[in-house]
C-alpha positions as CSV (number, residue, x, y, z in Angstrom):
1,X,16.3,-16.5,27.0
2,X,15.6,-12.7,26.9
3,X,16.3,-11.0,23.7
4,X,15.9,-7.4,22.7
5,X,15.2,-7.1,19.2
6,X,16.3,-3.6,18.0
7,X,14.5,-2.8,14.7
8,X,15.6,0.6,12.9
9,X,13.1,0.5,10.3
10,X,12.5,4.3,7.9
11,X,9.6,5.4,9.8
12,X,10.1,3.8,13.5
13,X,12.9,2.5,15.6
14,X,11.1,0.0,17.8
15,X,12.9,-2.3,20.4
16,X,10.8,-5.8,20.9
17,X,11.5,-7.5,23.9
18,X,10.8,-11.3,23.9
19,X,11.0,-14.2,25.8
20,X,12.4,-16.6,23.0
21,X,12.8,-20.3,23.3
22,X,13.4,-23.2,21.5
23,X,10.0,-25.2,20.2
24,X,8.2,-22.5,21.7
25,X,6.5,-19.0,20.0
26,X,8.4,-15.6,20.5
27,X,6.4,-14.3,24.3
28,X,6.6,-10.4,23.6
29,X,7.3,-8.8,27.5
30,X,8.0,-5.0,26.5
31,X,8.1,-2.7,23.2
32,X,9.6,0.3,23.5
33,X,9.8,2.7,19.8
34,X,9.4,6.0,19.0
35,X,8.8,7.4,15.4
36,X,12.0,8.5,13.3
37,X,10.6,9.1,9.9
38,X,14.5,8.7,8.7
39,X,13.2,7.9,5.1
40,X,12.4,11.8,5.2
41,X,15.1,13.2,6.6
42,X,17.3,12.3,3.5
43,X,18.9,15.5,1.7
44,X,18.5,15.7,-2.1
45,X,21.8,14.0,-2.5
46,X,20.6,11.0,-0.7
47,X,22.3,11.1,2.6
48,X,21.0,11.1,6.0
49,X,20.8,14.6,7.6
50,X,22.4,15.6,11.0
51,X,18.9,15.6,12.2
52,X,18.0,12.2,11.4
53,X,21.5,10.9,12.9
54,X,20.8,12.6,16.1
55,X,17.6,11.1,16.4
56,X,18.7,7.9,15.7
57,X,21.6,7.8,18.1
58,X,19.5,9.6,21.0
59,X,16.6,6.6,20.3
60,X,19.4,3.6,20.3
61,X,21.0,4.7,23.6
62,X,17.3,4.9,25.0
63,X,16.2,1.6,23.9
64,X,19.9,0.4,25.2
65,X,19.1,1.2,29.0
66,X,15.9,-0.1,28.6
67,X,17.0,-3.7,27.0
68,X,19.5,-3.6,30.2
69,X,16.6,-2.6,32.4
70,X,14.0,-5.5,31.2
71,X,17.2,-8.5,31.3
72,X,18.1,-9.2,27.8
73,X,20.8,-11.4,28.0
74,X,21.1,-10.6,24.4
75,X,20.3,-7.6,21.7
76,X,19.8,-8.1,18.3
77,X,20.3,-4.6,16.4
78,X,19.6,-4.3,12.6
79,X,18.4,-1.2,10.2
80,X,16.3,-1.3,6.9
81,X,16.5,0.7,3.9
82,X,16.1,4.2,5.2
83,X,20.2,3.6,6.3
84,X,21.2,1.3,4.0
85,X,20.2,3.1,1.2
86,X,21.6,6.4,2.6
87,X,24.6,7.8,0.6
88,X,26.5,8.2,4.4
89,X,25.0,5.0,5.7
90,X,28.9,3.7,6.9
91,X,29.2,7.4,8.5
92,X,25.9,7.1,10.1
93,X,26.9,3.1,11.9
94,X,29.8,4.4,12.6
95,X,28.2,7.1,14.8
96,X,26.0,4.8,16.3
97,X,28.4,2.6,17.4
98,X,30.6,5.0,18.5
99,X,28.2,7.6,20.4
100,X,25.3,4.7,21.2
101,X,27.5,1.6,22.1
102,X,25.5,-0.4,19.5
103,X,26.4,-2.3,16.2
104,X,24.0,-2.1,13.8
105,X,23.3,-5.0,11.2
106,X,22.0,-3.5,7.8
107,X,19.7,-5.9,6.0
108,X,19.9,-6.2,2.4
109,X,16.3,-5.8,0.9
110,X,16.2,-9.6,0.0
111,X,16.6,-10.9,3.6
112,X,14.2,-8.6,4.8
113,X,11.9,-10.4,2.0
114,X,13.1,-13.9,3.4
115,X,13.1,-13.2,7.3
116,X,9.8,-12.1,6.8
117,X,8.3,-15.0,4.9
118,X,10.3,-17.5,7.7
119,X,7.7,-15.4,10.0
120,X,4.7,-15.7,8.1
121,X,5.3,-19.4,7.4
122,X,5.7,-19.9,10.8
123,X,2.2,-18.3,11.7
124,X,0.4,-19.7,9.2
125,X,2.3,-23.3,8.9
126,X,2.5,-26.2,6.2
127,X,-1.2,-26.2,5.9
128,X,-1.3,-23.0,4.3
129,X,0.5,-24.5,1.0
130,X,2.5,-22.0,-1.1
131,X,2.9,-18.6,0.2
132,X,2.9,-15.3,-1.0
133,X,4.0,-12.5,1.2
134,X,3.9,-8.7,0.7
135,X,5.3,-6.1,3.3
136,X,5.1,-2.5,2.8
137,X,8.0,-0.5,4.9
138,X,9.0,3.0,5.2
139,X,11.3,2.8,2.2
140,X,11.1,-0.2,0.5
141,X,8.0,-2.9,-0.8
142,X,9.3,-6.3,-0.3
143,X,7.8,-9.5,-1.9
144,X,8.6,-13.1,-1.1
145,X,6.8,-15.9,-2.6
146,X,7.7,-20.0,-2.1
147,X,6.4,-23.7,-0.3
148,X,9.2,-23.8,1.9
149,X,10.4,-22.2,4.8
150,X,12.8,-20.0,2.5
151,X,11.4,-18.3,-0.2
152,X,12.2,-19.5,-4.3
153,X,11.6,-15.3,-4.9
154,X,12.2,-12.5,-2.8
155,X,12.3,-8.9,-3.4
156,X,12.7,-5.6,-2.6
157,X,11.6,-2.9,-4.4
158,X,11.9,0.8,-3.1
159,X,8.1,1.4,-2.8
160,X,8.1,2.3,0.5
161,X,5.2,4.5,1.9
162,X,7.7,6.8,3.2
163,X,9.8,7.5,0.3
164,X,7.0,7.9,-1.8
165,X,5.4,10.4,0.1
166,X,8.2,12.3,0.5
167,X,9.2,12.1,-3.0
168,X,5.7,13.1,-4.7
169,X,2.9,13.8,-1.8
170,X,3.9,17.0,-0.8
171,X,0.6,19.0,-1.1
172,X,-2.1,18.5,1.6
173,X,-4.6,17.5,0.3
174,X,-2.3,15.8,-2.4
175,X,-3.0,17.3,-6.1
176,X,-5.2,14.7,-7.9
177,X,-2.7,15.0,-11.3
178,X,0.2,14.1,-8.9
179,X,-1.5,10.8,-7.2
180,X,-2.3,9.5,-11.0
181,X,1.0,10.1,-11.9
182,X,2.3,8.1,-8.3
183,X,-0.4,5.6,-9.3
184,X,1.2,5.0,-13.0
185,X,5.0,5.3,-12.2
186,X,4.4,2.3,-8.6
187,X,1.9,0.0,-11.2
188,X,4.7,-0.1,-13.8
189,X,8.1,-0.9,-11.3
190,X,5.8,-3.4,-9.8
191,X,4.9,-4.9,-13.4
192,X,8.4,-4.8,-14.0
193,X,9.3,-7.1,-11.4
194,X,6.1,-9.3,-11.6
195,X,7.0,-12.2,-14.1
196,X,9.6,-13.5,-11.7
197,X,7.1,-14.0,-9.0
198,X,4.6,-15.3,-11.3
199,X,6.8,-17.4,-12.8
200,X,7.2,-20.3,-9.4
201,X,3.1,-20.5,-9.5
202,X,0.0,-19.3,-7.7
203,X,-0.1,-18.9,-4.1
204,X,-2.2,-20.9,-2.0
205,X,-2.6,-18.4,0.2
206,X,-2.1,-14.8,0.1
207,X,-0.6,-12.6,2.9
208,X,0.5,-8.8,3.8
209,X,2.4,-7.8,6.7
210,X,3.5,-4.5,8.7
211,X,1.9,-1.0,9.8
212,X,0.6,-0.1,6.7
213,X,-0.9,-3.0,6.0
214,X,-2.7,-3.1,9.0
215,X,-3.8,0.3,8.9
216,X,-5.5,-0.6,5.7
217,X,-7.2,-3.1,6.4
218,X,-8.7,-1.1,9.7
219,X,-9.9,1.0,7.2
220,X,-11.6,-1.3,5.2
221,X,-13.5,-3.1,8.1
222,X,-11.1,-5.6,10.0
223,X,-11.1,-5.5,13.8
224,X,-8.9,-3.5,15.8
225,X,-5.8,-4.8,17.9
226,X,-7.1,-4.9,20.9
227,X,-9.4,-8.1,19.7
228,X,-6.0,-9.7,20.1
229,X,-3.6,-11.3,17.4
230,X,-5.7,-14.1,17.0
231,X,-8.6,-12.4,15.0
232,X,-8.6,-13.0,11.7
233,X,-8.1,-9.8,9.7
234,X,-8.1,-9.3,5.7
235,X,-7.6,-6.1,3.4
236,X,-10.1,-7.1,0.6
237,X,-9.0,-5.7,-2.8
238,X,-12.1,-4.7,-4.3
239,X,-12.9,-2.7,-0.6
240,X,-9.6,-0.9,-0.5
241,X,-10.5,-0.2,-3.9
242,X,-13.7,1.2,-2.9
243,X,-12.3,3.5,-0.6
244,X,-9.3,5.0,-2.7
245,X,-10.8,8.1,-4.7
246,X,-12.3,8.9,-1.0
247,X,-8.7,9.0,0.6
248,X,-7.4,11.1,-1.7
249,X,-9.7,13.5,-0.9
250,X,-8.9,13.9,2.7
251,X,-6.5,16.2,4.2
252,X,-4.0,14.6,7.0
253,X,-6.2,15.7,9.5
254,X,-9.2,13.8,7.8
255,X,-6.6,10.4,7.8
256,X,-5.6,10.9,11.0
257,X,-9.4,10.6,11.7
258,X,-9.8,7.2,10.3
259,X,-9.8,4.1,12.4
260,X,-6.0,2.1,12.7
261,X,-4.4,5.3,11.6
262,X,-1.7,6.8,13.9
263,X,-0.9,10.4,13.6
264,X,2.8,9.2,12.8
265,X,2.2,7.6,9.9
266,X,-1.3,9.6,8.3
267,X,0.7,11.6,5.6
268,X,1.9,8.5,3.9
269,X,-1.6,6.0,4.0
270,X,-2.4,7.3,1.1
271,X,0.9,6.3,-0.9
272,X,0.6,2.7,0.7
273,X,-2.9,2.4,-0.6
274,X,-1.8,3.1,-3.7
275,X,0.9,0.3,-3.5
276,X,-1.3,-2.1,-2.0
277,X,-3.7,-1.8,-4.3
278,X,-1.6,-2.0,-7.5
279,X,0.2,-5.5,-5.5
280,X,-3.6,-6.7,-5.2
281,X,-4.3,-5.4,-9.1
282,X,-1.1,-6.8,-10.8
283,X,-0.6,-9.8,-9.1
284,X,-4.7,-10.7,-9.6
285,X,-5.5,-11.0,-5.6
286,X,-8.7,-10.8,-4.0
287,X,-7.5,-10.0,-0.8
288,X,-4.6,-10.4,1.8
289,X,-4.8,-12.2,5.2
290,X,-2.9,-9.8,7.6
291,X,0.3,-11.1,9.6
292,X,0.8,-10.5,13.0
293,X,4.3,-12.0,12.6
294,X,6.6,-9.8,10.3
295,X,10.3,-8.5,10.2
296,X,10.9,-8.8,13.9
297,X,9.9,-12.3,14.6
298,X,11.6,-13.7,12.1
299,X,15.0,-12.2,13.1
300,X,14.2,-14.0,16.2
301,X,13.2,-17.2,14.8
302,X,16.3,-17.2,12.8
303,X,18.5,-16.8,15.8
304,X,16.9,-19.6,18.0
305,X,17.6,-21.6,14.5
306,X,21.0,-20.5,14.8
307,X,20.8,-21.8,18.7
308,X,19.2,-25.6,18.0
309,X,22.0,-26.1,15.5
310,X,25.3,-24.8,17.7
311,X,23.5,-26.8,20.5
């Protein structure tokens, strides 16, 4: 079957169109996203702006025609923390269903943590033993650790390279006293929420997933995307490491000059550097294996579950 995957994430709203069957892997056919940055178009009191709305309902009806256009038979619509953590967040799905046509599923922070682990495990398979598995959003930083195909931990902690930016990198080049201060306050929630993934044992294998992620670990020497999916890629800790004072340094336009780095997204790779390397820090890793699979295919996967089960 044809599904369109609609994914309203805090920086992007990105439809996925696959070809999904059962026993086979998810076939992408079209994407279709355009950025949204809705993580920054919050107000002070925490609500989503008219802007942000606006955007969001002009981008759903748009990926609508075009799900239509490629033959979904079927369209899978969810939001991540940028809306479900906004203060109007039942005004704004409201709108959207009302003015786009489309019902909106907001994912709680923990099945974001689990979806994506289902995906990851499904990449990398039993072989790679217990898995840790760390994805660094918009809004939010979620971690899932476990041997099965459902985590024994998941997490979601609002680390999001998004909302920190907005909330503290507002200078360009940041101010040097602020990033330390960034650096402190994201090392100490993270230590906060540590034990419990320390607790169920050490991962076999290691694994990040999402934009960010990837961005990094263009940065620090893995090959680009259009080797293909296939490549292995790695963000090595003590490289990213390496490369930190350097990055705070630059200006946006100096980011938007490093390889893997989208104009969309070069104001905030400095605040997911700092997150990524505190998760590498904290939790003692050497490095992460990078995911193609993430968020998106593992919505999918869970719904051709869903499938082999009713049928």
């Amino acid at each position: 079957m044809r599904l369109g995957v609609l994914d309203i994430g805090s920086n992007t709203g990105h439809l996925l169109v696959v070809d999904a069957h059962l026993g086979a892997a998810p076939l992408p056919a079209f994407s279709f996203k355009r950025p949204l940055r809705l993580a920054e178009h919050l107000d002070d009191d925490n609500r989503l702006r008219e802007s942000g709305i606006t955007a969001l309902v002009e981008f759903v009806r748009g990926a609508l025609v075009v799900a239509e256009d490629k033959g979904c038979e079927e369209m899978l619509g969810f939001a991540t923390s940028a809306v479900r953590d906004a203060g109007n967040s039942e005004a704004v799905l409201s709108r959207v269903k009302l003015e786009a046509g489309v019902a909106l599923e907001v994912l709680p922070g923990e099945d974001e943590a689990r979806l994506t682990f289902l995906a990851v495990r499904r990449w990398f398979g039993w072989s790679s033993g217990r898995l840790a598995v760390f994805d660094i959003g918009g809004g939010s930083l979620e971690i899932a650790v476990g041997s099965d195909e459902a985590p024994d931990v998941a997490q979601s902690l609002p680390l999001g390279a998004g909302r920190l930016t907005r909330d503290h990198l507002r200078s360009d080049p940041p101010d040097p006293a602020v990033v330390r201060e960034l650096r402190r306050r994201i090392r100490a929630d993270i230590a906060r929420n540590a034990g419990a993934v320390l607790r169920v044992g050490t991962p076999d294998h290691t694994v990040a997933t999402s934009k960010t992620f990837r961005s990094l670990a263009r940065i620090c020497g893995a090959a680009p995307s259009g080797e293909g999916p296939l490549v292995k890629r790695a963000l090595p800790a003590e490289v990213l490491r390496e490369r930190l004072p350097s990055l705070t340094g630059l200006d946006d336009a100096g980011r938007r000059a490093l390889p893997g780095v989208s104009p969309d997204r070069s104001h905030q790779i400095l605040a997911g550097a700092l997150v990524a390397d505190a998760v590498m820090d904290i939790f003692g890793l050497t490095e992460l294996e990078i995911c193609p699979w993430a968020l998106r295919e593992g919505i999918i996967l869970e719904r051709l579950d869903a499938l082999r089960v009713a049928g």
